[in-house]
TORLO-407885 format. One record per residue (C-alpha): x, y, z. Coordinates in Angstrom, 2 decimals, m for minus. Example, Ala and Ser with C-alpha at 12.3 -4.5 7.8 and 13.67 -1.06 7.14 Angstrom:
{x 12.30	y m4.50	z 7.80}
{x 13.67	y m1.06	z 7.14}
This chain:
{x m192.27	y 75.87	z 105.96}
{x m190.10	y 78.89	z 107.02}
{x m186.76	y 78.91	z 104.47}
{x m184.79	y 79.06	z 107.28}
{x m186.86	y 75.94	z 108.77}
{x m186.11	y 74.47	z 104.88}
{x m182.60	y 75.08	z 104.88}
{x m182.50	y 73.48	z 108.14}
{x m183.81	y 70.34	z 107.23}
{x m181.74	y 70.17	z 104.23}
{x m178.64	y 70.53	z 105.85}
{x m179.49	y 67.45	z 108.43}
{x m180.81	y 65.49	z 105.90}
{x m177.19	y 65.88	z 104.41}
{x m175.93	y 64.88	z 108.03}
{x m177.44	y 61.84	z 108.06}
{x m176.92	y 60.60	z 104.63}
{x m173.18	y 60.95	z 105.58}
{x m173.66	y 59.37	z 108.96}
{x m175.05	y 56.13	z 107.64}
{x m172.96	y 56.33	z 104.89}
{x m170.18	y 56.08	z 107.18}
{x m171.88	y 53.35	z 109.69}
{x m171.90	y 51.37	z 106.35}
{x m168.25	y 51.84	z 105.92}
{x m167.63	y 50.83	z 109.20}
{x m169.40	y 47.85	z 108.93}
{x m167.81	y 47.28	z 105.31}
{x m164.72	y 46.18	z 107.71}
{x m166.09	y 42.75	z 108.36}
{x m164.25	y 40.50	z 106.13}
{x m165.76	y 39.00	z 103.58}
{x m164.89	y 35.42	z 102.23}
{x m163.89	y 36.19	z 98.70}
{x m160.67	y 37.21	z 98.85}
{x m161.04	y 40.20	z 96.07}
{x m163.82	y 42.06	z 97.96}
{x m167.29	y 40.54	z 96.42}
{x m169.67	y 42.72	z 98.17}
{x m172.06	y 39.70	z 97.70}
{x m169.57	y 37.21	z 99.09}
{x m170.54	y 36.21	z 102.87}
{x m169.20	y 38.11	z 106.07}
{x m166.47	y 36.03	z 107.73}
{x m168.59	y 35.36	z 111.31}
{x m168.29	y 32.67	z 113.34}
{x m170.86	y 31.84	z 115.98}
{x m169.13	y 29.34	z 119.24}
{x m170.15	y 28.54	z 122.71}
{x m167.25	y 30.07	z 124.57}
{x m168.26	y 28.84	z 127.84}
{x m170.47	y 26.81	z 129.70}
{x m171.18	y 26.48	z 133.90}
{x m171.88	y 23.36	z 135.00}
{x m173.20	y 22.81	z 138.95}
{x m173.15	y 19.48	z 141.03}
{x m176.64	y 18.30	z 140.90}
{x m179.32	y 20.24	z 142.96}
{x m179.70	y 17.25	z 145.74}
{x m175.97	y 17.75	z 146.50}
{x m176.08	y 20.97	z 148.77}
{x m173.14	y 21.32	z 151.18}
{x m176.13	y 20.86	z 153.72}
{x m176.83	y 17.65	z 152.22}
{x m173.21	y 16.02	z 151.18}
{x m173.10	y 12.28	z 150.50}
{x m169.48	y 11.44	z 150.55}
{x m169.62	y 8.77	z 148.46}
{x m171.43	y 11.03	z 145.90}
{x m168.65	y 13.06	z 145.79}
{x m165.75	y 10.56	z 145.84}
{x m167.23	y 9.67	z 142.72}
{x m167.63	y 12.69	z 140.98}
{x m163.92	y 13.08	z 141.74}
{x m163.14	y 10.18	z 140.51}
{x m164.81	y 10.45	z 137.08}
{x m163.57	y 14.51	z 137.07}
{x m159.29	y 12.72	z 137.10}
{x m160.81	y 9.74	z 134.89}
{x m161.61	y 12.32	z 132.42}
{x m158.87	y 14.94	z 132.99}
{x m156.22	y 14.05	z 134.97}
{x m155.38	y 16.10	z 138.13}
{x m155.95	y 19.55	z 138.70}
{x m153.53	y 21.97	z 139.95}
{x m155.09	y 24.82	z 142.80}
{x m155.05	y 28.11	z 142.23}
{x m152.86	y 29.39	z 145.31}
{x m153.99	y 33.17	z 144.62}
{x m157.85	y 32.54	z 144.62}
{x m160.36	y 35.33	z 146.45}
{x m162.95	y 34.07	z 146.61}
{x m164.71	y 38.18	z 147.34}
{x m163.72	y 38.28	z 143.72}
{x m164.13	y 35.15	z 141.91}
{x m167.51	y 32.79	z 143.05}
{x m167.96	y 34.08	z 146.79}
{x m168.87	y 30.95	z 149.26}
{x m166.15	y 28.79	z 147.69}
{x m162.70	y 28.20	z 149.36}
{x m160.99	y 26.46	z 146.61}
{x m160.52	y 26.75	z 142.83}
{x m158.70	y 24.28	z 140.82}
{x m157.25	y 24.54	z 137.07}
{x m156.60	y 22.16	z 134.34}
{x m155.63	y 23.13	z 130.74}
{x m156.11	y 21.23	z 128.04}
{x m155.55	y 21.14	z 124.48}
{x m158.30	y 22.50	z 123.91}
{x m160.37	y 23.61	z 126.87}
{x m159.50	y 25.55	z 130.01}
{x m161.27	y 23.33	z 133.29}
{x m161.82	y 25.58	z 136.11}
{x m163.25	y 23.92	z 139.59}
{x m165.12	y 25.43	z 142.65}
{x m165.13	y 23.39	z 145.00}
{x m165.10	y 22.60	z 149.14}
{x m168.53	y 25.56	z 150.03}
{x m167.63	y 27.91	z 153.05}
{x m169.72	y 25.93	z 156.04}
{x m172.47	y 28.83	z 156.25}
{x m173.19	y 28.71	z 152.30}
{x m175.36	y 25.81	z 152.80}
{x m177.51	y 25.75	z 149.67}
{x m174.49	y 26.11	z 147.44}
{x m173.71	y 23.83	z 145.02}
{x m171.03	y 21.01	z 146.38}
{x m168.89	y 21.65	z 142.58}
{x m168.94	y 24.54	z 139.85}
{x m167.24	y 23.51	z 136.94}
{x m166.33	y 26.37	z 134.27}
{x m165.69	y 24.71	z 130.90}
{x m163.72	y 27.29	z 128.75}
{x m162.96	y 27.05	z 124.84}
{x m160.45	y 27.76	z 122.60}
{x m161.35	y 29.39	z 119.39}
{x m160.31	y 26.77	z 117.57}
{x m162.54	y 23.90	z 118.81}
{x m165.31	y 22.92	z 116.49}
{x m168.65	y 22.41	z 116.79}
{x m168.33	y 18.89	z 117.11}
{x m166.09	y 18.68	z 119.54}
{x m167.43	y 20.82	z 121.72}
{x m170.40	y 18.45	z 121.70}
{x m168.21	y 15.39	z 121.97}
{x m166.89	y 16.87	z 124.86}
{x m170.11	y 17.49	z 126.87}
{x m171.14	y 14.07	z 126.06}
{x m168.24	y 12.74	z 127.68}
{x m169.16	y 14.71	z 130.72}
{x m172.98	y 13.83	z 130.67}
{x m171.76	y 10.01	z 130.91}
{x m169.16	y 10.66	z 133.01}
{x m171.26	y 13.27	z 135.43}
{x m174.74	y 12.41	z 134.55}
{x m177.33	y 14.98	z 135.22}
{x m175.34	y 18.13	z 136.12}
{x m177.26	y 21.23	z 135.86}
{x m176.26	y 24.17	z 133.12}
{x m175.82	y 27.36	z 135.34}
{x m175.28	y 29.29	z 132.37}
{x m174.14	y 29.54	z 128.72}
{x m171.72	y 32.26	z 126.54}
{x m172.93	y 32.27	z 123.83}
{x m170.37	y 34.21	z 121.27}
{x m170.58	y 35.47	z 117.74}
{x m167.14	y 36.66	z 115.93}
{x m167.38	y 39.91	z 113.23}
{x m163.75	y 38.91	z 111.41}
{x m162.33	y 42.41	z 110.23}
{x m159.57	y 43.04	z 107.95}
{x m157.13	y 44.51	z 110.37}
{x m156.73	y 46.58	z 113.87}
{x m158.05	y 49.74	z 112.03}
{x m161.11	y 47.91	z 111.18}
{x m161.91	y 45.70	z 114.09}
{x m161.41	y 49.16	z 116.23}
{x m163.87	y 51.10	z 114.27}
{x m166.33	y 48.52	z 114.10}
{x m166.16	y 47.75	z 117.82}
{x m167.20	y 51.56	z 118.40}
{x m170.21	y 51.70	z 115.88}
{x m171.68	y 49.00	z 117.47}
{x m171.09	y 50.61	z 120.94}
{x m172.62	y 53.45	z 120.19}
{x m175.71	y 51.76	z 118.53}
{x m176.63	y 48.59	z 121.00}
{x m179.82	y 48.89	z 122.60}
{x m180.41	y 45.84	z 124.78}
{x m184.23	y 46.27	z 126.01}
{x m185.01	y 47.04	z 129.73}
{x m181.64	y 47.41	z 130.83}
{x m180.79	y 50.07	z 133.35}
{x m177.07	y 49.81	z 133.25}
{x m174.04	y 50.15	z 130.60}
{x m170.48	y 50.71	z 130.72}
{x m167.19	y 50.42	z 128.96}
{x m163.82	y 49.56	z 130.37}
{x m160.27	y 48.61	z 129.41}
{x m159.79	y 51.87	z 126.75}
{x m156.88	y 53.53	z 128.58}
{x m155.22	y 50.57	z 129.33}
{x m151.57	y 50.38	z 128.48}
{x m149.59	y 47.69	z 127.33}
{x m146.68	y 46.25	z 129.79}
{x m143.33	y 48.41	z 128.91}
{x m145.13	y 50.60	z 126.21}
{x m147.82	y 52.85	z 125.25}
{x m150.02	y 50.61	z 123.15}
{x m153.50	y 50.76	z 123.77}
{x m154.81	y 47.62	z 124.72}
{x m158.50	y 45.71	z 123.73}
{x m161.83	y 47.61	z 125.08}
{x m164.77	y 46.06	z 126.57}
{x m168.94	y 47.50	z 126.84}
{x m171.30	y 45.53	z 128.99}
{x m174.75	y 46.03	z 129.43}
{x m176.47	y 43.21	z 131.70}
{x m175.92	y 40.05	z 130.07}
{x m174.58	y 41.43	z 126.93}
{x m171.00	y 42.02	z 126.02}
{x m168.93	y 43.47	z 122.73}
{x m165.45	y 43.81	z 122.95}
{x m162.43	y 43.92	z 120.58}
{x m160.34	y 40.73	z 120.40}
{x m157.43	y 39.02	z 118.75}
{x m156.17	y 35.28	z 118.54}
{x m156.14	y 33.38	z 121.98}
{x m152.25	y 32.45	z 121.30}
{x m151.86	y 36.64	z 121.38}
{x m153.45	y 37.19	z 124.57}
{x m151.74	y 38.94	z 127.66}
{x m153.23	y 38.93	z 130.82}
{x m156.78	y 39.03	z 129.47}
{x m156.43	y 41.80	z 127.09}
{x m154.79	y 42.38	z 123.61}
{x m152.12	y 44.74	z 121.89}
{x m154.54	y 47.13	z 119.59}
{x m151.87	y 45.82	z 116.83}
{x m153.45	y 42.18	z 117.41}
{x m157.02	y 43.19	z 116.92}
{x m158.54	y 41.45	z 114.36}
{x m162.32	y 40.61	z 115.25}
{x m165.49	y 42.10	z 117.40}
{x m167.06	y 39.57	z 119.25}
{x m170.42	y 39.73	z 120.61}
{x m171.02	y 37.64	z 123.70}
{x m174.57	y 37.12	z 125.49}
{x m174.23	y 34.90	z 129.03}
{x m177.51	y 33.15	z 129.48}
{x m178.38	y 32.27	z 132.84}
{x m180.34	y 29.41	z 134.20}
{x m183.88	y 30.98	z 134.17}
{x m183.36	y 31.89	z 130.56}
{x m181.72	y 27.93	z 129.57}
{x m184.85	y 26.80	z 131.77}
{x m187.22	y 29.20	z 129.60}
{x m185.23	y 27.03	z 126.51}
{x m185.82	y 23.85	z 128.04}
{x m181.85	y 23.62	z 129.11}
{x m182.07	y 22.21	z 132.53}
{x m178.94	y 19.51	z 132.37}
{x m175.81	y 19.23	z 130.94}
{x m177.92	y 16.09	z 128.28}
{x m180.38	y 18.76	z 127.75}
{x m178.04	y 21.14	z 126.15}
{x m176.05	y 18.18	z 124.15}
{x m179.26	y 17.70	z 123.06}
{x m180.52	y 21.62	z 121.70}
{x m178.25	y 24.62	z 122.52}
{x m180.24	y 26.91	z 120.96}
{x m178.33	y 29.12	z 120.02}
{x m180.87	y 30.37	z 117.10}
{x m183.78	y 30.64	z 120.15}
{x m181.57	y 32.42	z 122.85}
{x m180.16	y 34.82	z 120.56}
{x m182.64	y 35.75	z 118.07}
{x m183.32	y 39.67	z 117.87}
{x m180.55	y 40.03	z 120.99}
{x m179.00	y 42.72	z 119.74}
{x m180.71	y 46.32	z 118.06}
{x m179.33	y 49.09	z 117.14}
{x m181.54	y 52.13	z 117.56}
{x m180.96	y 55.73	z 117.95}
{x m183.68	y 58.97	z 118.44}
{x m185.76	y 60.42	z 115.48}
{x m188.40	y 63.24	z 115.10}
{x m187.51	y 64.81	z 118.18}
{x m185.97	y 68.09	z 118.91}
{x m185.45	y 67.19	z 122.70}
{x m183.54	y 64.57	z 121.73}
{x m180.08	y 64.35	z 120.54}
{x m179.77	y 63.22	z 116.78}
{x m177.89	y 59.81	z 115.75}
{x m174.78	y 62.16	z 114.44}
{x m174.74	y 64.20	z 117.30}
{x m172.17	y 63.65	z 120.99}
{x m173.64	y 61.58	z 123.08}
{x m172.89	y 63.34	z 126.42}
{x m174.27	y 61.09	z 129.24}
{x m171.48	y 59.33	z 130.95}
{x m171.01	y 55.71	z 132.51}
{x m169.72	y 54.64	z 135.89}
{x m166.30	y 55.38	z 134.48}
{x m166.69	y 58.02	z 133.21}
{x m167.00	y 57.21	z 129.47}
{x m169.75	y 58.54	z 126.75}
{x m170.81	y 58.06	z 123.07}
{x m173.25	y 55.07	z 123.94}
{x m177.11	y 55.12	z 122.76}
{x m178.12	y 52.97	z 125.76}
{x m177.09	y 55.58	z 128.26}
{x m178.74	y 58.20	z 126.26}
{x m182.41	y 56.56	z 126.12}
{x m182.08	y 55.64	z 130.04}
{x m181.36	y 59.25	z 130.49}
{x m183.93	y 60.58	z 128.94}
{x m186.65	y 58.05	z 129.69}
{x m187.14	y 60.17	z 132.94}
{x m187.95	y 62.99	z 131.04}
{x m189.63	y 62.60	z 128.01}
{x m193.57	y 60.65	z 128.12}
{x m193.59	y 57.66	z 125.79}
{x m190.01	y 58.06	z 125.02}
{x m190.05	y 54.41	z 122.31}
{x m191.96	y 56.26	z 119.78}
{x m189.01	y 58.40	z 118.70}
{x m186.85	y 55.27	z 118.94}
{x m186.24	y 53.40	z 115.41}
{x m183.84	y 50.98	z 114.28}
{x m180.75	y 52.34	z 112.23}
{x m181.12	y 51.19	z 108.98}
{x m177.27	y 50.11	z 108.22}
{x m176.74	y 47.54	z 110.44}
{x m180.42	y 45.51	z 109.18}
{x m178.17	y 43.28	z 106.81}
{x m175.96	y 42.53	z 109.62}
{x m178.85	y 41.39	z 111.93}
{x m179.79	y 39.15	z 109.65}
{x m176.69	y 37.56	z 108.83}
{x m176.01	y 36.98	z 113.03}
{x m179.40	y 35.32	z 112.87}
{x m178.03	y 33.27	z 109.76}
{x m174.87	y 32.24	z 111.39}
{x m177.17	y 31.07	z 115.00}
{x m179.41	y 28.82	z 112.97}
{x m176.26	y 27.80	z 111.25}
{x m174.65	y 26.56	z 114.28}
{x m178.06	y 24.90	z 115.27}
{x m177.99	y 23.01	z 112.59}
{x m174.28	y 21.88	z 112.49}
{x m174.73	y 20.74	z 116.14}
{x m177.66	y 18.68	z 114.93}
{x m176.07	y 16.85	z 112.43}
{x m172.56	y 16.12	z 114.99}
């Protein structure tokens, strides 16, 4: 080797070492549960079902309505609930196209969200949608206490989906930040053509605080986030931040790939361990000088415009380069923290079990 070539080597060997170092920092900013900074202590992370979709079962098209069906689904939805109030601004071009009317009842503890009342040409829709959102607060057993109460209430309602949501507790807004753009950078979601981030520049209403940022790629999401009781108009102050969550929607062929079919089916296994195991990789490029190194910019941009993000990179260059996953490889600082998400799934698994 040339000592040009060796000094060459050296010098990004030196890169790297820094690099990781400093991925390692950044993921050093997930709290830890001993409060004087045990490295062996566990990472504060809390796994939660943030949301499930329910749909009126699939023999009650609008094509097909039994009125006496509904009357009683109604009647067990107010049993349960109460009354609903409607949501006099609803589009529905930009909230569940097909249905003319959404209805909204908060709870203590749960946000109830209806579609209901199928434009007359959407015949194969689904007479109700029900969106059953949670607060951050509500544990595991209650969650399950409350989709029991539905199942006898409801019966067989299908699962149209599932957010499934995992919570990296950091020490402060400094931290959260940080770790929310490390793991941007990093996620690799296999055979996914698309990736973006949004909500950066926002501003804050009467200053110049930037508010919470968001990256989506398919069913994936990451995005900064502080307490539900400091929430404004779906976003938060950056001074609020004090968590990453990680957020994977599973739709109904995936739940029907888990054997989740009805709303008794998931009471009975939400599989959260199943649907979420080896979700999220970070990867980055190695042994190749066509490709841009892990501590190098990341130049390829999203739809809005934004950069720094792995995912865009590889889809990029996939075009280009033969065989392009052999100079893929996992980056080595984030193994520990793959295996702890893992932990925490199973956890949850097994908490729901034992409700």
């Amino acid at each position: 080797m040339r000592k040009a070539d060796c000094i060459l080597k050296h010098l990004n060997d030196s890169i790297e070492t820094i690099i990781l170092y400093r991925i390692s920092e950044d993921i050093n900013g997930i709290r830890r549960e001993d409060p004087y900074f045990d490295d062996n202590s566990k990472l504060v992370i809390k796994a939660l079902i943030h949301k499930v979709v329910l749909s009126s079962p699939a023999g009650e098209f609008s094509k097909y309505i039994n009125e006496t069906r509904i009357r009683m689904w109604v009647d067990a939805i107010i049993k349960m609930w109460g009354h609903f109030h409607p949501d006099e601004h609803f589009r529905p071009s930009e909230r569940r196209p097909g249905y003319t009317e959404k209805w909204i009842k908060q709870l203590k503890d749960f946000l109830i969200i209806i579609f209901t009342n199928p434009n007359p040409t959407a015949l194969y829709l689904p007479r109700f949608i029900i969106e059953i959102h949670t607060r951050e607060s509500v544990t595991v057993k209650k969650m399950k206490d409350f989709l029991r109460q539905i199942g006898v209430s409801l019966g067989d309602w299908r699962v149209s989906s599932v957010d499934y949501t995992i919570d990296l507790y950091c020490y402060g807004p400094r931290e959260a930040k940080n770790l929310f753009w490390i793991l941007r950078r990093y996620l690799y979601i296999p055979y996914q053509r698309k990736a973006r981030t949004y909500g950066e520049n926002m501003a804050a209403w009467g200053d110049k605080t930037r508010m919470s940022t968001a990256y989506r790629a398919s069913g994936v999401k990451i995005y900064e986030r502080g307490p539900d009781n400091k929430k404004t108009k779906g976003h938060w102050s950056s001074d609020d931040l004090d968590r990453v969550r990680l957020e994977y929607t599973a739709r109904r062929p995936i739940l029907l790939k888990n054997d989740i079919s009805t709303v008794r089916d998931l009471i009975e296994h939400p599989r959260f361990y199943d649907i979420n195991n080896d979700r999220y990789k970070f990867r980055c490029f190695v042994q190749s000088d066509k490709l841009p190194h892990h501590w190098e910019d990341y130049t390829i941009e999203d739809e809005n415009g934004n950069v720094g993000c792995f995912q865009l990179e590889l889809n990029h260059y996939r075009k280009e380069i033969k065989n392009i996953a052999q100079y893929v490889a996992d980056v080595e600082p984030f193994d520990a923290l793959k295996k702890e998400l893992m932990n925490v799934s199973a956890e949850f698994d097994d908490e729901w079990t034992n409700s």
